[in-house]
N, C-alpha and C positions, 0 to 999 in steps of 0.2 A: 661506252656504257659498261656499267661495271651491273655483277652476280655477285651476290652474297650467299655463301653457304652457313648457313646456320643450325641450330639444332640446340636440345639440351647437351649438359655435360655427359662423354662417355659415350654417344655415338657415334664412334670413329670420323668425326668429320675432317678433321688434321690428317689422318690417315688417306682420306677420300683426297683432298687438297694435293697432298702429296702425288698421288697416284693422276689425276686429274693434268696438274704441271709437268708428268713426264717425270719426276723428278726433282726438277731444276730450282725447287724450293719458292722461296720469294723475297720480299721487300717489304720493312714495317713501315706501317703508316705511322707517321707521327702524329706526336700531340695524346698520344691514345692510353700510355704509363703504363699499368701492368696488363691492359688489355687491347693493345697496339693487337688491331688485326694483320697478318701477312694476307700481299699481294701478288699474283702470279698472275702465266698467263697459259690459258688451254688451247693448243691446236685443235681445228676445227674437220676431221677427218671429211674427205671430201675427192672422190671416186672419179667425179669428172676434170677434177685437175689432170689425174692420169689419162684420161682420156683425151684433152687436147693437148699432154705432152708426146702424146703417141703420132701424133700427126702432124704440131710444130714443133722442131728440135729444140731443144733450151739447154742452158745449161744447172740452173735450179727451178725448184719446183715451192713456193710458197703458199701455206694455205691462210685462211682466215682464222684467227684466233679471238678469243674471249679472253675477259680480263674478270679473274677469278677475284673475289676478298674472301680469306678465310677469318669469318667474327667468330670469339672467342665462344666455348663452349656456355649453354643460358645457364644456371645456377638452379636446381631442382629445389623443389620446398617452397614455389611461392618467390622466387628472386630474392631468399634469405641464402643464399649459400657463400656470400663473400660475406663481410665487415666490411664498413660499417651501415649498416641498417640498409641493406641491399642498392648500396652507390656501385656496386660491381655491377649489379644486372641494368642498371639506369643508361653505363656505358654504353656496357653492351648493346640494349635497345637504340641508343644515339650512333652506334656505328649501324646499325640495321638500318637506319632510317635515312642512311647517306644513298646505298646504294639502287640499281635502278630495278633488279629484281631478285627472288630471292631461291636458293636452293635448299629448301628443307629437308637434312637428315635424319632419319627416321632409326629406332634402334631392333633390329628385328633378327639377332643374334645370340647366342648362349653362351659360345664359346670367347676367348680372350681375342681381341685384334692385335695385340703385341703392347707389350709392356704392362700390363693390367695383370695382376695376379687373377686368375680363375678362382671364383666363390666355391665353398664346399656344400656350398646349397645354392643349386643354379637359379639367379636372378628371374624371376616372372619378365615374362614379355607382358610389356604393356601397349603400344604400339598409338592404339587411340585415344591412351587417355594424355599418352606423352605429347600427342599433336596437338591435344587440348592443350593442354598445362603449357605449351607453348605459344597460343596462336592467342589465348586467353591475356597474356603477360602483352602480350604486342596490342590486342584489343584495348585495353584497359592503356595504354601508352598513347592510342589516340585518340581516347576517351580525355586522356587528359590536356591534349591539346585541343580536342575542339570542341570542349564546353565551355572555357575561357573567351575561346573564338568567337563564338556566338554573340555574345553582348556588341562585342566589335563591330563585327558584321551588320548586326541588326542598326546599328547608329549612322552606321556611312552609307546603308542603302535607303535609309530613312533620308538623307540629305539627296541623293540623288547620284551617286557615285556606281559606274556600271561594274565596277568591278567588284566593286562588297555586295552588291544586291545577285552575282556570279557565286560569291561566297556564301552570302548569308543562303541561297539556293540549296546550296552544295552542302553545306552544314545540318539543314535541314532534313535532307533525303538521306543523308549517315547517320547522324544522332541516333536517330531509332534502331537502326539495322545495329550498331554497336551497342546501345543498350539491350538489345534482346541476344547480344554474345556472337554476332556472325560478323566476318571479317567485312568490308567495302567492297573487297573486290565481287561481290558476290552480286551487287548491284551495278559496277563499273558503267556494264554495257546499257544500262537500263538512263545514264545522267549526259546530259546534253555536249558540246565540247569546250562550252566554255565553265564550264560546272566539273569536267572532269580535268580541266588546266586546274582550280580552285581548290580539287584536292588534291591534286599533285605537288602545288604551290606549299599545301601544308606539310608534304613530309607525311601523309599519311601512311605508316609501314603496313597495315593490312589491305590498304589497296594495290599493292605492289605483286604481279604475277608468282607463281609461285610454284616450282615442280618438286614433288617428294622423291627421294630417292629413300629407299627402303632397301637400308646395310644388312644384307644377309650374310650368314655364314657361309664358311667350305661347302659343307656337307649339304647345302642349298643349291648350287650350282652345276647344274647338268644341263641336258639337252629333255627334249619335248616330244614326242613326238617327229623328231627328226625338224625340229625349227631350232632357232637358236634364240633359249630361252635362259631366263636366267631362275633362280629360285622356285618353278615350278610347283614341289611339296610345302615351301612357305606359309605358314597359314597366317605367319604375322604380316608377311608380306602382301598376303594376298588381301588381309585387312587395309594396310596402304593404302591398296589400289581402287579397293572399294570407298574407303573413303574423298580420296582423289576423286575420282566420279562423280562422286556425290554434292563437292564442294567446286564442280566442272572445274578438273584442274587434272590434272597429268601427274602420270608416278611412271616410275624408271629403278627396278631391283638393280643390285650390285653391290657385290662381296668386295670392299675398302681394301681389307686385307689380300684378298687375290690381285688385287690391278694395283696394288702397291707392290708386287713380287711382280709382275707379270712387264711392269717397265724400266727394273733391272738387268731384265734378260735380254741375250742380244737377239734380233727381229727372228733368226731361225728357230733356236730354243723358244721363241716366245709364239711363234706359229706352231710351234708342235705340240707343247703345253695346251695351247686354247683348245687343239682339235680333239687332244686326248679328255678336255673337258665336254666337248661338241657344241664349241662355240665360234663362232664366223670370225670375232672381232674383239677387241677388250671393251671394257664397257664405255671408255673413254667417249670413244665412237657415239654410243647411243646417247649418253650424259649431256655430251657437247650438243648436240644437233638437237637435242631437247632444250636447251638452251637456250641457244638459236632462234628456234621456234618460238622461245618465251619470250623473247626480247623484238620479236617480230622484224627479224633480220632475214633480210635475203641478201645471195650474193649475185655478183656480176666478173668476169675475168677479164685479165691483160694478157696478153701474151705474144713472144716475142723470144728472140735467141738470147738473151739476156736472164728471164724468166718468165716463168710461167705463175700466173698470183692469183690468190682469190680476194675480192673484196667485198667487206659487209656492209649494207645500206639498210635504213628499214625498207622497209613492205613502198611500193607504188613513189619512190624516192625519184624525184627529176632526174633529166640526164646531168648537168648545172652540178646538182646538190651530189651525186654520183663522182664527178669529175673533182668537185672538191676532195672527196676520201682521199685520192692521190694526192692533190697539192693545190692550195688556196690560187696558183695563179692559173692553175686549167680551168678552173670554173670562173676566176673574172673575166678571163679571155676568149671563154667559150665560144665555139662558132657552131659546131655539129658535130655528131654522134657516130663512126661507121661503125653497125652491128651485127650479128649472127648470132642465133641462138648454136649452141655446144652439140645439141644431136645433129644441126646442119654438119658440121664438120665431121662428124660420126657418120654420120650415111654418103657426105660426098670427097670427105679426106682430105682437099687439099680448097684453102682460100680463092685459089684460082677457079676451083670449080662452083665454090660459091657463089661467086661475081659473073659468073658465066651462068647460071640456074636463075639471076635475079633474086638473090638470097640474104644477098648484103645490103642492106639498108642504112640510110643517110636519114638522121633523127634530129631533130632539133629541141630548143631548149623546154617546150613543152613536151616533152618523151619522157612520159613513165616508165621507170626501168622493169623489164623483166627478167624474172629467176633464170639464170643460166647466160643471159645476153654476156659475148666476146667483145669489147668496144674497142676501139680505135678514137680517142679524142683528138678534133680538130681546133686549135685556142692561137691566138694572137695574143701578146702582152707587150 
């Protein structure tokens, strides 16, 4: 599953990208010409890995990662900002429309994030109207895919075809929502499941989840009240979050330009840095796991002197479909599941004690996985 970070032009989101991959840059997609978005991938920070490597020796320790696209910056002014007659911003929206959900960056800074000359008349924060002017451009992109639709739809469920009469459904219950300016997603939970395959089917980019992240400045960045907070005095920010709310969606502050410095540093300079800011963690941490959450992934681990791993499944994922993430032949061979939830081994330490408690449990192929479950796959091939 891939994340799209997205945004207008000039909200550090290249920046955010950077900081987000550690670094380690990424890979252009093709086919894309001057608007080839880069590919990366996010480590997924994740506390209880450390915690079962404290208790089984390993010799690496692997987390679960996200697979970032950084799409090119949207074109301000209405998707007039390339040549010719806004075929820049049309890309643009067709790389949005690939992936499975999206990170909105939000501009809520004064100061430069690097390489931008500082204006001598400091740019207005505009914060709400900038998520407008973007969510409007994406609105209006599957306005134009599913009024076309509709004639379609209305023909094949007229013949009797279950799938267009799913569609023509689906078309029906958006149409409106998108003519009065509100994204899909806003109804998502409201459309049946074969109605919400229907718009998924189309590529609809404003039903696609979506967490703001609100690029704050340096000088936004401290501590709370003794919590670890980020942008606290922010009022652009604080507008984000309210609008998040509003539109039941999730926001996440974070200074691009600090966690773009802060993953050059090596781990001790970079722990003493955060604390002199009175911050627990980079933001990396909270971003990703926000993510996560968006993408409605839970993990499950392996472990073993070999390594210690984390793996991502959606939300109530078979044990089968689980076994697959490791390797297409665990899951055709599937026999059963041996499991432990992670606090079991946190309160009793050692596997043997597990099995000795009645802890360890043998699951079979109807076993919905649960968040944190230690597996042991048993598979014949």
């Amino acid at each position: 599953m891939e994340v799209g970070i997205v945004g207008l032009q000039g909200t550090g989101k290249s920046t955010l990208f950077h900081a987000l991959t550690e670094g380690a840059g990424g890979t252009t997609r093709g086919g894309g010409g001057a608007v080839a978005p880069n590919i990366g991938m996010a480590r997924v920070p994740d506390p209880r890995l450390q915690a079962i490597a404290q208790f089984i020796k390993t010799k690496q320790i692997i987390p679960a990662t996200l697979r970032l696209v950084d799409i090119p910056g949207f074109p301000t002014g209405g998707g007039a900002g390339a040549p010719p007659g806004g075929a820049f911003a049309r890309q643009v929206l067709a790389h949005i429309r690939e992936v499975d959900a999206l990170c909105h960056v939000v501009r809520c800074f004064r100061e430069d994030t690097g390489g931008t000359p500082v204006p001598l008349t400091p740019v207005p924060l505009t914060p709400g109207a900038d998520i407008e002017a973007m969510e409007m451009e994406m609105i209006f992109a599957d306005l134009a895919v599913a009024e076309p639709a509709l004639d379609k739809a209305s023909r094949g469920a007229r013949a009797g075809e279950r799938e267009q009469k799913a569609r023509l459904s689906a078309l029906e219950k958006t149409l409106p929502v998108l003519n009065e300016g509100r994204p899909i997603r806003s109804i998502m939970h409201t459309l049946s499941p074969d109605e919400r395959a229907a718009v998924r089917g189309y590529g609809m980019i404003t039903a696609k989840p979506v967490l703001y992240l609100a690029n704050v400045g340096e000088g936004d960045v401290g501590s709370d009240g003794g919590r670890d907070a980020r942008s606290p005095q922010s009022s652009a920010a604080q507008e984000v979050r309210r609008l998040a709310r509003e539109a039941g969606g999730e926001a996440v502050d974070v200074c691009a330009k600090l966690e773009a410095e802060l993953v050059e540093l090596e781990p001790g300079d970079r722990q003493e840095m955060l604390t002199s800011l009175g911050l627990t963690e980079p933001a990396l941490g909270v971003v990703a796991r926000g993510l996560y959450k968006l993408l409605g992934l839970t993990s499950f681990y392996t472990a073993g002197d070999k390594e210690v791993r984390a793996w991502p499944i959606p939300h109530d994922a078979l044990a089968p479909e689980a076994a697959g993430v490791i390797h297409s032949d665990i899951q055709r061979g599937f026999i059963r599941a041996e499991c432990y939830h992670v606090n079991d081994l946190v309160e009793l330490k050692t596997e043997k004690a597990i099995k000795d408690a009645g802890r360890m449990r043998s699951e079979g192929k109807g076993y919905a996985m649960q968040d944190g479950d230690v597996v042991y796959f048993l598979f014949n091939v």
